[in-house]
C-alpha positions as YAML, in Angstrom:
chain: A
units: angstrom
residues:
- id: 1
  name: UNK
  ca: [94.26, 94.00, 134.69]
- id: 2
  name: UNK
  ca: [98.08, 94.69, 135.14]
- id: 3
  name: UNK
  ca: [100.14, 95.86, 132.47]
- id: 4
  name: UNK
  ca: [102.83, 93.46, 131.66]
- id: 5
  name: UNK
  ca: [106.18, 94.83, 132.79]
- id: 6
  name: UNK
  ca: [107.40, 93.65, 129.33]
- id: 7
  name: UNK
  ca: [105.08, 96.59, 127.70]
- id: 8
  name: UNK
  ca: [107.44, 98.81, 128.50]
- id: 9
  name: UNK
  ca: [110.60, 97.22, 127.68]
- id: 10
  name: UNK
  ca: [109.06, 96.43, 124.57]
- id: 11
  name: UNK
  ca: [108.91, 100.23, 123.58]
- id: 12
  name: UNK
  ca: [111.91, 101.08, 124.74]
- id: 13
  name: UNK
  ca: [113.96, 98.74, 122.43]
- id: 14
  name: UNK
  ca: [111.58, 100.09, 119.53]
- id: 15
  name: UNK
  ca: [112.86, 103.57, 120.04]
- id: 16
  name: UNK
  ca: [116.30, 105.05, 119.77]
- id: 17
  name: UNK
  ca: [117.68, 108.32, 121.53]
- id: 18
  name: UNK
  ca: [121.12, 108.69, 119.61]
- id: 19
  name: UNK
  ca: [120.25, 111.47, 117.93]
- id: 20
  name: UNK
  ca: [123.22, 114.26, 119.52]
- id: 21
  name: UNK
  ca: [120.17, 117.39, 118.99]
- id: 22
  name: UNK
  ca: [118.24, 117.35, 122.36]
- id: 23
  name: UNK
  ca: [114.75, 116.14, 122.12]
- id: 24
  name: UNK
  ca: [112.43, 112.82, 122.57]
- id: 25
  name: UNK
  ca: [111.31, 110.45, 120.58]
- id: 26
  name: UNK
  ca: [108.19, 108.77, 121.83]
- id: 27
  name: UNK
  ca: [105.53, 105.61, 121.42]
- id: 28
  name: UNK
  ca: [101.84, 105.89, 122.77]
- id: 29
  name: UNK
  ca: [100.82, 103.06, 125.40]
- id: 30
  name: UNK
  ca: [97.15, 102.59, 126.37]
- id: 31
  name: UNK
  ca: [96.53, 105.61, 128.47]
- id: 32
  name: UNK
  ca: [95.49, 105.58, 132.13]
- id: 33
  name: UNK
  ca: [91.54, 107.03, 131.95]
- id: 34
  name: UNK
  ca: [92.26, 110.96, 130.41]
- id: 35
  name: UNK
  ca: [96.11, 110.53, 131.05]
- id: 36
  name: UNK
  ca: [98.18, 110.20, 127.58]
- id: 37
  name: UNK
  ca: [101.03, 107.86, 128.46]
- id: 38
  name: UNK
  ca: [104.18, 107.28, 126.15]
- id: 39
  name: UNK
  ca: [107.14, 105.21, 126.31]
- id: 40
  name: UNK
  ca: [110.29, 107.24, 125.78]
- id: 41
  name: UNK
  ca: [113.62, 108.10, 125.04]
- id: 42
  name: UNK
  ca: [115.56, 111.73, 125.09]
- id: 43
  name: UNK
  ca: [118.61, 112.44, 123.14]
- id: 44
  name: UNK
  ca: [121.67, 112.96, 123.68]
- id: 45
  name: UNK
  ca: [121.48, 110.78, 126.73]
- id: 46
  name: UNK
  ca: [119.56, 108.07, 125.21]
- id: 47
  name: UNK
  ca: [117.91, 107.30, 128.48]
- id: 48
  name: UNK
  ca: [114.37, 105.51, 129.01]
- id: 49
  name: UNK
  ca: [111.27, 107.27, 130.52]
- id: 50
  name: UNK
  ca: [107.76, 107.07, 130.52]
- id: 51
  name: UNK
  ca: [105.75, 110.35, 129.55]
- id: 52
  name: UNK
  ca: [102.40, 111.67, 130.92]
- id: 53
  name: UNK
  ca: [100.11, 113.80, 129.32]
- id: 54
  name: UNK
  ca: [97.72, 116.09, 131.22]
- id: 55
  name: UNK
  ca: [95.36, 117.93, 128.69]
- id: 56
  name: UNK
  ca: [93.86, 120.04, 131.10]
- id: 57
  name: UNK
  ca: [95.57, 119.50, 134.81]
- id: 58
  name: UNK
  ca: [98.14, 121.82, 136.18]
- id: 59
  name: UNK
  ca: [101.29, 122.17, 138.16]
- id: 60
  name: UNK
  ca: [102.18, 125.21, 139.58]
- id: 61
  name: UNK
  ca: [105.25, 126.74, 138.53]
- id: 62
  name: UNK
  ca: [107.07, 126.80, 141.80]
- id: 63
  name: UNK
  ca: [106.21, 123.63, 142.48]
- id: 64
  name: UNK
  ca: [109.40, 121.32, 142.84]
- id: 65
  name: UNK
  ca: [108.62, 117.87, 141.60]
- id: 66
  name: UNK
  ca: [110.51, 114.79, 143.12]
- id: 67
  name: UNK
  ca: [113.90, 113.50, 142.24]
- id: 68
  name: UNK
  ca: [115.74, 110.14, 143.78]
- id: 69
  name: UNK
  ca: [118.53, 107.78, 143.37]
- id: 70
  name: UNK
  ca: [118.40, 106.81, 140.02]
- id: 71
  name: UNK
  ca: [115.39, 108.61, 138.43]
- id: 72
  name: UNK
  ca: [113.82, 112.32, 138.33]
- id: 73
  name: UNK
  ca: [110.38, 113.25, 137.15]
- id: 74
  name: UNK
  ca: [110.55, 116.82, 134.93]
- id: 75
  name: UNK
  ca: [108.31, 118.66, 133.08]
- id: 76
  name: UNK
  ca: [108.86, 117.57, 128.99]
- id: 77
  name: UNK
  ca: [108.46, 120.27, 126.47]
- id: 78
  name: UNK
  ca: [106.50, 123.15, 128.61]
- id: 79
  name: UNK
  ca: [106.28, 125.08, 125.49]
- id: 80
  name: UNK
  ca: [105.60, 123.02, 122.71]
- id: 81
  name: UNK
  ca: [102.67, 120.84, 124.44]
- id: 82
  name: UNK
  ca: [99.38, 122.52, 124.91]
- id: 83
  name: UNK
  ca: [98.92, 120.99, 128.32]
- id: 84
  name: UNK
  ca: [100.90, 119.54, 131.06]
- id: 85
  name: UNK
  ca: [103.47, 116.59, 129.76]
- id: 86
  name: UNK
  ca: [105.43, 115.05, 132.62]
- id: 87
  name: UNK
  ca: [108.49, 113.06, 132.03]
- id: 88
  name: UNK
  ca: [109.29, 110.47, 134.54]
- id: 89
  name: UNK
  ca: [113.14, 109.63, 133.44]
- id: 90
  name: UNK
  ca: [115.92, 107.56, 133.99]
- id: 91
  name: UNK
  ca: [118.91, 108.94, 135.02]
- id: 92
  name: UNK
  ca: [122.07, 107.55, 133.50]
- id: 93
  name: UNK
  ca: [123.45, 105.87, 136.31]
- id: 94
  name: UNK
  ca: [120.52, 104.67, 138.23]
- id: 95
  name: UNK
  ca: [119.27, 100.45, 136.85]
- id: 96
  name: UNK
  ca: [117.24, 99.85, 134.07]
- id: 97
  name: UNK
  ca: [115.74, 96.99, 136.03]
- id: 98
  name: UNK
  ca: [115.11, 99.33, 138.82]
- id: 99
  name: UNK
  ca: [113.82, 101.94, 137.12]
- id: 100
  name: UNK
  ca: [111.56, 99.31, 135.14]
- id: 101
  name: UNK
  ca: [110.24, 98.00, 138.19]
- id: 102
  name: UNK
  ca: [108.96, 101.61, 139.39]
- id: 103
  name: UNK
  ca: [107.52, 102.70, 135.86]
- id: 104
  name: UNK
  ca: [105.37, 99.44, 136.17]
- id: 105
  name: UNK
  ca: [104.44, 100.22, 139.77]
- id: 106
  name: UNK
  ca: [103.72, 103.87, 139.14]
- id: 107
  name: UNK
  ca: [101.64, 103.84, 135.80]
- id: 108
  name: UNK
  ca: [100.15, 100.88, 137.42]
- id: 109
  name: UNK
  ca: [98.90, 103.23, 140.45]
- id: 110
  name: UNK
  ca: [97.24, 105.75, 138.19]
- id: 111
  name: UNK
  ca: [95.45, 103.00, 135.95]
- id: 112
  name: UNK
  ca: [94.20, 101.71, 139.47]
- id: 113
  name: UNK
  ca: [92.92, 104.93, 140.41]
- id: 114
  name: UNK
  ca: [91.64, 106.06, 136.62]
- id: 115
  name: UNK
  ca: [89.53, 102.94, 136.84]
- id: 116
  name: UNK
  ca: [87.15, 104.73, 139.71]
- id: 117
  name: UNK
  ca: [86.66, 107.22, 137.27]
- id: 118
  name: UNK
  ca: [89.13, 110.27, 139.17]
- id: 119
  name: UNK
  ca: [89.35, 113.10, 137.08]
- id: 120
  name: UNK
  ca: [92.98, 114.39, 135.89]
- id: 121
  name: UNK
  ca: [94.08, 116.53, 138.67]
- id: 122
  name: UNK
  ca: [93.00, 113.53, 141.13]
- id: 123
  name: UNK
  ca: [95.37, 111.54, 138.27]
- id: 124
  name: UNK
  ca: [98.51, 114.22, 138.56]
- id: 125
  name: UNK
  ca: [98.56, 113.78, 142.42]
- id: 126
  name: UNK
  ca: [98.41, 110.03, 142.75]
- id: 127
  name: UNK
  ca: [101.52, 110.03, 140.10]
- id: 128
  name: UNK
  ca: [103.36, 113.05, 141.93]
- id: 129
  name: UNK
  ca: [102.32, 110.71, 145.62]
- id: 130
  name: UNK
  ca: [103.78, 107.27, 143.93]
- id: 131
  name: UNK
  ca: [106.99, 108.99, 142.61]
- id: 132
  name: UNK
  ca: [107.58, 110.27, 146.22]
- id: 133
  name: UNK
  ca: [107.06, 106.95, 147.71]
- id: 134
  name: UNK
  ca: [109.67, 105.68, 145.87]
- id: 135
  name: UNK
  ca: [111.90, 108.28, 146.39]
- id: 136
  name: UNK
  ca: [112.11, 107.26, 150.23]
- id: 137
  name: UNK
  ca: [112.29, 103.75, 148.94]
- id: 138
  name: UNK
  ca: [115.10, 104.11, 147.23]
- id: 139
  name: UNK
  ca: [116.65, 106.28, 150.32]
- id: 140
  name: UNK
  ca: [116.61, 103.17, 152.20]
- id: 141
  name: UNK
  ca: [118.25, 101.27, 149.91]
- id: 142
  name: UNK
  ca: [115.91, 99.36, 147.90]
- id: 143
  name: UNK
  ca: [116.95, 96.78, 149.27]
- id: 144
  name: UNK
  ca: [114.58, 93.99, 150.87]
- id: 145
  name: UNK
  ca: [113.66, 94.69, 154.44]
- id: 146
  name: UNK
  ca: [115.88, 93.51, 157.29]
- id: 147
  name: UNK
  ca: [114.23, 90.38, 159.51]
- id: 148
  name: UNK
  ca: [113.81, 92.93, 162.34]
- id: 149
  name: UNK
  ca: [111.95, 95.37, 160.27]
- id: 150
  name: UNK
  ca: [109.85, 92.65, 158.58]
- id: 151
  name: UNK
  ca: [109.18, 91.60, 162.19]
- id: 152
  name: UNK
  ca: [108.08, 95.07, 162.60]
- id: 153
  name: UNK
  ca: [105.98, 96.18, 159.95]
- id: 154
  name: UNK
  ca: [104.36, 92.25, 160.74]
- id: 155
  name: UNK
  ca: [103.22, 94.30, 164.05]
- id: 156
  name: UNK
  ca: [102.18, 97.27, 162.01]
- id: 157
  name: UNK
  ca: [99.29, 95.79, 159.73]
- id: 158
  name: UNK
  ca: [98.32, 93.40, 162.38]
- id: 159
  name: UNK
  ca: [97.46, 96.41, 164.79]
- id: 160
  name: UNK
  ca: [95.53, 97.86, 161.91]
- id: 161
  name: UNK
  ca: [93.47, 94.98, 162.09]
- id: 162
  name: UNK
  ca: [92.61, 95.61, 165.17]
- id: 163
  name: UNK
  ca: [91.98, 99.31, 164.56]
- id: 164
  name: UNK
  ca: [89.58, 98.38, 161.30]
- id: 165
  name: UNK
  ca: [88.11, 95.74, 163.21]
- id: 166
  name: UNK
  ca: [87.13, 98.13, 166.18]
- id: 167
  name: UNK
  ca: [85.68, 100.25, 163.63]
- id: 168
  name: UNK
  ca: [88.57, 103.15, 163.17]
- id: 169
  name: UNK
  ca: [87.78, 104.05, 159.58]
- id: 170
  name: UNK
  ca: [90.82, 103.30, 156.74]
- id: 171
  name: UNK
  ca: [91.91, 106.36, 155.86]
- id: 172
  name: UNK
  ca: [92.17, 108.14, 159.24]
- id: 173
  name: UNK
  ca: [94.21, 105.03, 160.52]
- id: 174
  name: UNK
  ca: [96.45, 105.13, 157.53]
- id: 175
  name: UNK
  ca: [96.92, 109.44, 157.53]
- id: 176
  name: UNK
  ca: [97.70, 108.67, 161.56]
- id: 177
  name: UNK
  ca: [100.44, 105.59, 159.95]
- id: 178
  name: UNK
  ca: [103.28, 107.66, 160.47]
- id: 179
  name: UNK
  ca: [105.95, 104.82, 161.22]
- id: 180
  name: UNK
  ca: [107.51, 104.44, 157.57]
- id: 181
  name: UNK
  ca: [108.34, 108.32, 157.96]
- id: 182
  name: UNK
  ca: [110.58, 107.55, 161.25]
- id: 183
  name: UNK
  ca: [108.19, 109.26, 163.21]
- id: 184
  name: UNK
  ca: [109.19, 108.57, 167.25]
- id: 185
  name: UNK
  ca: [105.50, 106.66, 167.59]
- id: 186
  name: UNK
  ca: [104.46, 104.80, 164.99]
- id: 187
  name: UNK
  ca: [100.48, 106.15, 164.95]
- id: 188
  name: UNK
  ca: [99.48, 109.55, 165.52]
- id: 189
  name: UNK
  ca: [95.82, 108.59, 166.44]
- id: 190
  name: UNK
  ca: [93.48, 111.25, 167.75]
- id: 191
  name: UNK
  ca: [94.99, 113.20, 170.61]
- id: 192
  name: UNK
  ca: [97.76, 111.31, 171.18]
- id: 193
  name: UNK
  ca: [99.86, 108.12, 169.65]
- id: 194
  name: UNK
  ca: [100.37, 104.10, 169.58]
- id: 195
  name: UNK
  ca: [103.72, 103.08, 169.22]
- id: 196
  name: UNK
  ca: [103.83, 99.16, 167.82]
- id: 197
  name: UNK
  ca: [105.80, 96.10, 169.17]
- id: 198
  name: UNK
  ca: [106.38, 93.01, 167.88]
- id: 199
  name: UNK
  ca: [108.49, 90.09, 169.41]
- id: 200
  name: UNK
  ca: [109.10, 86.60, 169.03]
- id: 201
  name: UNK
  ca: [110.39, 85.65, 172.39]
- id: 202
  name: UNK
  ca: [109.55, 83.04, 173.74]
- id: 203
  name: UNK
  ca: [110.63, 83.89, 177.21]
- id: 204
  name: UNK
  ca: [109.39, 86.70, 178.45]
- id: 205
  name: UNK
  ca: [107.49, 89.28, 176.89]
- id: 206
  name: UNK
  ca: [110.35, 91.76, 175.99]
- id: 207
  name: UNK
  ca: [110.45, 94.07, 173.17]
- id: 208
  name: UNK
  ca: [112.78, 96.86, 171.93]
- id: 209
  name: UNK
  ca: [113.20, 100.42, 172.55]
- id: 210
  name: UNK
  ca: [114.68, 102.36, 169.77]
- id: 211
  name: UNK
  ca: [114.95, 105.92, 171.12]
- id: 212
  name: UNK
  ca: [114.17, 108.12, 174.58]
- id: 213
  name: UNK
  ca: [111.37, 109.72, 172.62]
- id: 214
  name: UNK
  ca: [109.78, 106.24, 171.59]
- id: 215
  name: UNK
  ca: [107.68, 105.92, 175.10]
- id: 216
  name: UNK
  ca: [108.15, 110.17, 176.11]
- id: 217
  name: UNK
  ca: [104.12, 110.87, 176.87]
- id: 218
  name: UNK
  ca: [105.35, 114.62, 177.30]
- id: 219
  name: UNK
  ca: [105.50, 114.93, 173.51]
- id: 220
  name: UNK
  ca: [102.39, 112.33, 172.74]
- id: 221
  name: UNK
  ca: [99.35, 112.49, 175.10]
- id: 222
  name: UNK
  ca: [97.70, 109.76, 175.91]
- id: 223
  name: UNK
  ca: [100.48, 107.79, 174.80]
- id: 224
  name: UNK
  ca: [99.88, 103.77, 174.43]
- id: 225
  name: UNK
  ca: [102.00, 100.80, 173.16]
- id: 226
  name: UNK
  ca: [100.27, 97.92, 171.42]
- id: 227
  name: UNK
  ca: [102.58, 94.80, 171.67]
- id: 228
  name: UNK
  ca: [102.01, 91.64, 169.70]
- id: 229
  name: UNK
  ca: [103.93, 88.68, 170.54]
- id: 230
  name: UNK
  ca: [104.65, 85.94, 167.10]
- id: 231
  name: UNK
  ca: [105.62, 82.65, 166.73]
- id: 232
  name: UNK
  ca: [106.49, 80.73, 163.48]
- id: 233
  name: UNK
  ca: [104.10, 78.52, 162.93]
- id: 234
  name: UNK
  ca: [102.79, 77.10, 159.45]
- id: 235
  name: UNK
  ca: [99.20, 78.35, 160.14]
- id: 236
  name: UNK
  ca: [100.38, 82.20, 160.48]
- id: 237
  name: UNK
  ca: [100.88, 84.22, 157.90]
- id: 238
  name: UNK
  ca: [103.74, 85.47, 155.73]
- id: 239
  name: UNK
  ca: [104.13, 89.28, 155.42]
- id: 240
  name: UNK
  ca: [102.94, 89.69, 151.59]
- id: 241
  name: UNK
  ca: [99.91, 87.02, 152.85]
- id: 242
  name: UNK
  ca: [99.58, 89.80, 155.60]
- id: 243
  name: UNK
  ca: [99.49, 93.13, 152.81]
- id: 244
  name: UNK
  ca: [96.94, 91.05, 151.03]
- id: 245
  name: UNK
  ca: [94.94, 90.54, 153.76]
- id: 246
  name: UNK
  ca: [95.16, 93.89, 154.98]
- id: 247
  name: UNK
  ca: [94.11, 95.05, 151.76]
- id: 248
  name: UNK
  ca: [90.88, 93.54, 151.59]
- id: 249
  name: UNK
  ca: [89.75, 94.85, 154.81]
- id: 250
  name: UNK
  ca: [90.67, 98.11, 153.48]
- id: 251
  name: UNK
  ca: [87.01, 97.79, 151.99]
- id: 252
  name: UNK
  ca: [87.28, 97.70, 148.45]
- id: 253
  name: UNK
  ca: [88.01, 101.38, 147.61]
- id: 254
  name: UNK
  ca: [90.79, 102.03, 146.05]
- id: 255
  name: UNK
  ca: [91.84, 105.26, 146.76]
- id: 256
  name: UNK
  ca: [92.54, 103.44, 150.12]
- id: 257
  name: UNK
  ca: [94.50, 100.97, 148.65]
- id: 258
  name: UNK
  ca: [96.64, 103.51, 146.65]
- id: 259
  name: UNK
  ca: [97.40, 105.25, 149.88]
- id: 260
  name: UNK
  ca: [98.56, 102.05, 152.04]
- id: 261
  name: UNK
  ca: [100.28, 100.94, 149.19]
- id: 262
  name: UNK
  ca: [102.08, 104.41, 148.93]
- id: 263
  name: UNK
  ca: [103.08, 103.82, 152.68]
- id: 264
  name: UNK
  ca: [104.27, 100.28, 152.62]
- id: 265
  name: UNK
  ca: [106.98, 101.73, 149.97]
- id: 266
  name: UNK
  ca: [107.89, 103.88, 152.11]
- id: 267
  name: UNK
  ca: [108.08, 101.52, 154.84]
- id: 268
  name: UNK
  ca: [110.80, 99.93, 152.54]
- id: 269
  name: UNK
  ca: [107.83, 97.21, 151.49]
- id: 270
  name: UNK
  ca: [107.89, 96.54, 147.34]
- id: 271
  name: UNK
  ca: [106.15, 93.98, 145.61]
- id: 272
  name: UNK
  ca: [109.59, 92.75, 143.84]
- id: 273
  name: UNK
  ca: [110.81, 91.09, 147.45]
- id: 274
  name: UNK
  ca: [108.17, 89.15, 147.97]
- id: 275
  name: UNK
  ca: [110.25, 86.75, 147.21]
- id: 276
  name: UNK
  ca: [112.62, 87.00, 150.62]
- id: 277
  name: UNK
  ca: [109.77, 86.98, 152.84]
- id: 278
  name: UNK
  ca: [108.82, 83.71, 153.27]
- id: 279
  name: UNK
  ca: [108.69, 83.21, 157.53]
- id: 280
  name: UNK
  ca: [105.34, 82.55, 158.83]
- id: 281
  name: UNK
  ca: [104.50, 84.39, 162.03]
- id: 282
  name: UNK
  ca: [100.98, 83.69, 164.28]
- id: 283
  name: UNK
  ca: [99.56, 86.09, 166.65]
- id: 284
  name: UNK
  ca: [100.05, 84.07, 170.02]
- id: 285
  name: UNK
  ca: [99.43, 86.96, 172.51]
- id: 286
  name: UNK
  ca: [98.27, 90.78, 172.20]
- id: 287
  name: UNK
  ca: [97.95, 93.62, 174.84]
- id: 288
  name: UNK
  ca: [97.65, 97.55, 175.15]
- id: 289
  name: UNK
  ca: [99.55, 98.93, 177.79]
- id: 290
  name: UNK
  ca: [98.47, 102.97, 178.85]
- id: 291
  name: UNK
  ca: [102.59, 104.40, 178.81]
- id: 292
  name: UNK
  ca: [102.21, 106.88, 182.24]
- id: 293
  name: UNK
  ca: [104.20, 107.56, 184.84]
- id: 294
  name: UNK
  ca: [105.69, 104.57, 186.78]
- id: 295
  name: UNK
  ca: [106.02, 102.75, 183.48]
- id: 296
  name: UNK
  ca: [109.07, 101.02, 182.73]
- id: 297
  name: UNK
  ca: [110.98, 103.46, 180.22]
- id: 298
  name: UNK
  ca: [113.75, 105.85, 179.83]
- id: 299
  name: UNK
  ca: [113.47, 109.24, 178.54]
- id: 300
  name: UNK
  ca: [114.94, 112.48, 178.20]
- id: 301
  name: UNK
  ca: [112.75, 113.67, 181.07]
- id: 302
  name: UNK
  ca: [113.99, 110.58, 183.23]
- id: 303
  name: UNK
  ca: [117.55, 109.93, 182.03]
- id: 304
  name: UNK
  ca: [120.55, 111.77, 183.65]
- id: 305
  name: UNK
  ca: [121.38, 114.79, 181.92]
- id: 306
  name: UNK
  ca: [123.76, 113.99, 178.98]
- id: 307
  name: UNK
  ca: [122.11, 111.10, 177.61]
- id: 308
  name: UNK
  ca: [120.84, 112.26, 174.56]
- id: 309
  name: UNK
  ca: [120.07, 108.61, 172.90]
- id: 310
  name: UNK
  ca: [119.01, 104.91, 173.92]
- id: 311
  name: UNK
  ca: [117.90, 101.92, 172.66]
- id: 312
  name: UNK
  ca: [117.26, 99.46, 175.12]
- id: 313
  name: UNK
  ca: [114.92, 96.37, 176.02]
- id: 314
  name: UNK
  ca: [111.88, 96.46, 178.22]
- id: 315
  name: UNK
  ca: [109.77, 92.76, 179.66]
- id: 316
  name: UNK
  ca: [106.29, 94.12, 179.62]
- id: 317
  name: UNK
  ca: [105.41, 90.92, 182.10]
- id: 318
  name: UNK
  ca: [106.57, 93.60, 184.18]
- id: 319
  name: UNK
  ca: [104.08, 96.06, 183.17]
- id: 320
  name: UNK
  ca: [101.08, 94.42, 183.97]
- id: 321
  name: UNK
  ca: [99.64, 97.25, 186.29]
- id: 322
  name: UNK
  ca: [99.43, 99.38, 183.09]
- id: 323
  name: UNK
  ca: [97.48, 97.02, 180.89]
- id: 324
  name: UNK
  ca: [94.25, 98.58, 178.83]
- id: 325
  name: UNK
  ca: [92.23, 97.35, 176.10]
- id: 326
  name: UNK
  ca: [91.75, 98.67, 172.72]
- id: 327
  name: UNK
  ca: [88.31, 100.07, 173.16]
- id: 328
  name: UNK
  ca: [89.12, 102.21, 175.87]
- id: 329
  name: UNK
  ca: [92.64, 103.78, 174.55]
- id: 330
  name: UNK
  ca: [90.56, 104.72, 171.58]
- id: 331
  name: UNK
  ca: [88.23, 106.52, 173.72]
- id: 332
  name: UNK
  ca: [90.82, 108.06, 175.67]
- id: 333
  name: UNK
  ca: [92.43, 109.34, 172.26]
- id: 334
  name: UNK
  ca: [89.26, 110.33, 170.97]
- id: 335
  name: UNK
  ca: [89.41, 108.45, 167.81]
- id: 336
  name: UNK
  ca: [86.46, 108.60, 165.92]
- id: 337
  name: UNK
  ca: [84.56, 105.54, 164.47]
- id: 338
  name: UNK
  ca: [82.71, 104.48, 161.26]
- id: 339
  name: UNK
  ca: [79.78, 104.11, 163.25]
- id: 340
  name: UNK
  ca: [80.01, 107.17, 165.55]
...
C-alpha cells in the first residue's frame, strides 16, 4: 500500500532545523525492506529532506550523485554513520509541494521494489535511478505535458503494445525506449530503430518531422516508422488509462514497472497531472512503413548543403510502396522474442 503523502509532511512540522550549529535532526518512518528511512531537517537552513540508511551498501567515492532544480541528494554524516546514510534534500529555493511530491514518488519506488525482496545495493540503485528521473523532469519544466507531446507519448505506449503483444520481451523494449532522452528515433530496437508517429488528422495521413536525423537510415539501419492515426472518441482511452494499461501488460514484475515508470518521468509524464489529461484518443488506423531510399524525407544526406535543421510534414498516403508489417521489421532488426 502507498504511503500517504501526508506522512511526510507530518514529520516535517514535528521537527525543527533552527538550531544556527550545522547538523540534522531526524524522525524514523517505516523503512523500505533493509533501508532505514527518516524524515528530516538540517540546520542552519532549516530545510526538509528525507534520509536513507544503507547498513551495508556502498557508493563509491567518486561517484557524483544527482542534483536538479530544486533538490540535491548528498551523502549525510559519512563519518559519524557506520554505513551509507543518503540525504535526499530540499534546496531553499526549490517548492515544498514539489519537493513533497518527489519524496512520495521516490520512497514510494524503493518500497515497490523492497517488496520483491531486492537486497540493499538493488535498493541504492533504484533510489539513485528515481532521483535521476526526476532530475530530467524537472529540466523540462515540471510542468504538465504539451497536447502535442501527450499526443506523442499516446503513440509511444500504444506501439509498445504492439511490441509486447508480438512477443518483444519488457525490458529489452523499454532499455531500446530511448525517446524521453531526445534520442533522433524514438526505439533503438535490435540493429536498427522505430521512430513513432501519432496524428489526429482526419484528412490525410500526415505526421510531423522534427529533425533531418529523425528518418536518416545512414545513422539507424534498418530504420522503420510506426504511425498510428487517433481520433477522440469516448471509447478510446485517456493517457493515464493508457500508463495503466500498459502497466499491466508489463507482466506483473515490478522491476519492470519501476523502469517504465522511471522513463515516463523522464518523458515529462508524473502522476500529479493526471489531472490535465483528460482527451480520449482511439486507435483508428496503424501501419509500419520500411524508411529506404525513395522515401519521402529530408536529410542531411539529401538536403542542399547548408541546411543544418528541419521540421517539416510528410502524408504517408503517399508512402504506400514502403508499407511493412510488424512481424517482419522485427525480423529484419533482429529483435529477439520471449518465445525465441
Amino acid at each position: 500500500m502507498a504511503r500517504p503523502n501526508e506522512e511526510f509532511l507530518l514529520a516535517w512540522s514535528s521537527l525543527s532545523g533552527n538550531d544556527p550549529i550545522p547538523g540534522w535532526q531526524a524522525i524514523s518512518l517505516a523503512s523500505a525492506g533493509p533501508v532505514a528511512v527518516q524524515a528530516g531537517r538540517r540546520s542552519p537552513a532549516n530545510v526538509e529532506a528525507i534520509l536513507f540508511c544503507f547498513p551495508t551498501a556502498k557508493l563509491a567515492r567518486a561517484e557524483k550523485l544527482p542534483e536538479g532544480q530544486g533538490f540535491l541528494i548528498e551523502r549525510a554524516d559519512p563519518d559519524s554513520y557506520g554505513g551509507l546514510r543518503l540525504a535526499l534534500t530540499r534546496q531553499e529555493a526549490g517548492s515544498t509541494e514539489l519537493f513533497a511530491a518527489m519524496v512520495h514518488d521516490v520512497v514510494g519506488a524503493l518500497d515497490y521494489i523492497a517488496a520483491t525482496g531486492a537486497d540493499e545495493n538493488k535498493l541504492l540503485r533504484v533510489l539513485i535511478g528515481r532521483v535521476v528521473a526526476w532530475k530530467q523532469f524537472m529540466s523540462r519544466g515540471a510542468n504538465p505535458l504539451s497536447p502535442e507531446a501527450e499526443l506523442g507519448l499516446m503513440g509511444e505506449l500504444n506501439f509498445m503494445h504492439d511490441l509486447l503483444e508480438s512477443g518483444v520481451p519488457a525490458e529489452e523494449m523499454l532499455r531500446g525506449w530511448v525517446g524521453p532522452d531526445d534520442a533522433p528515433q524514438d526505439f533503438l530496437l535490435g540493429d536498427g530503430a522505430v521512430e513513432v508517429k501519432a496524428t489526429m488528422s482526419s484528412s490525410g495521413f500526415s505526421v510531423k518531422i522534427a529533425s533531418l536525423e529523425q528518418l536518416d537510415d545512414s545513422v539507424a539501419s534498418p530504420l522503420f516508422l510506426s504511425a498510428v492515426r487517433f481520433s477522440r472518441e469516448e471509447g478510446g482511452f485517456t493517457l493515464p488509462e493508457m500508463v495503466a494499461e500498459t502497466e499491466l501488460k508489463l507482466g506483473g514484475d515490478l522491476g519492470v514497472v519501476n523502469l517504465f515508470r522511471e522513463r515516463l518521468m523522464v518523458s515529462g509524464y508524473f502522476e500529479g497531472h493526471c489531472g490535465h489529461y483528460t482527451r480520449k484518443f482511439e486507435s483508428k488506423e496503424r501501419h509500419i512503413f520500411s524508411v529506404t531510399e525513395g522515401f519521402p524525407r529530408l536529410t542531411p544526406g539529401i538536403v542542399t548543403m547548408g541546411v543544418v535543421q528541419a521540421l517539416y510534414e510528410i502524408n504517408l498516403d503517399h508512402a504506400g510502396a514502403f508499407l511493412s508489417d510488424l512481424g517482419t521489421a522485427l525480423k529484419l532488426l533482429g529483435v529477439s522474442k520471449d518465445d525465441a
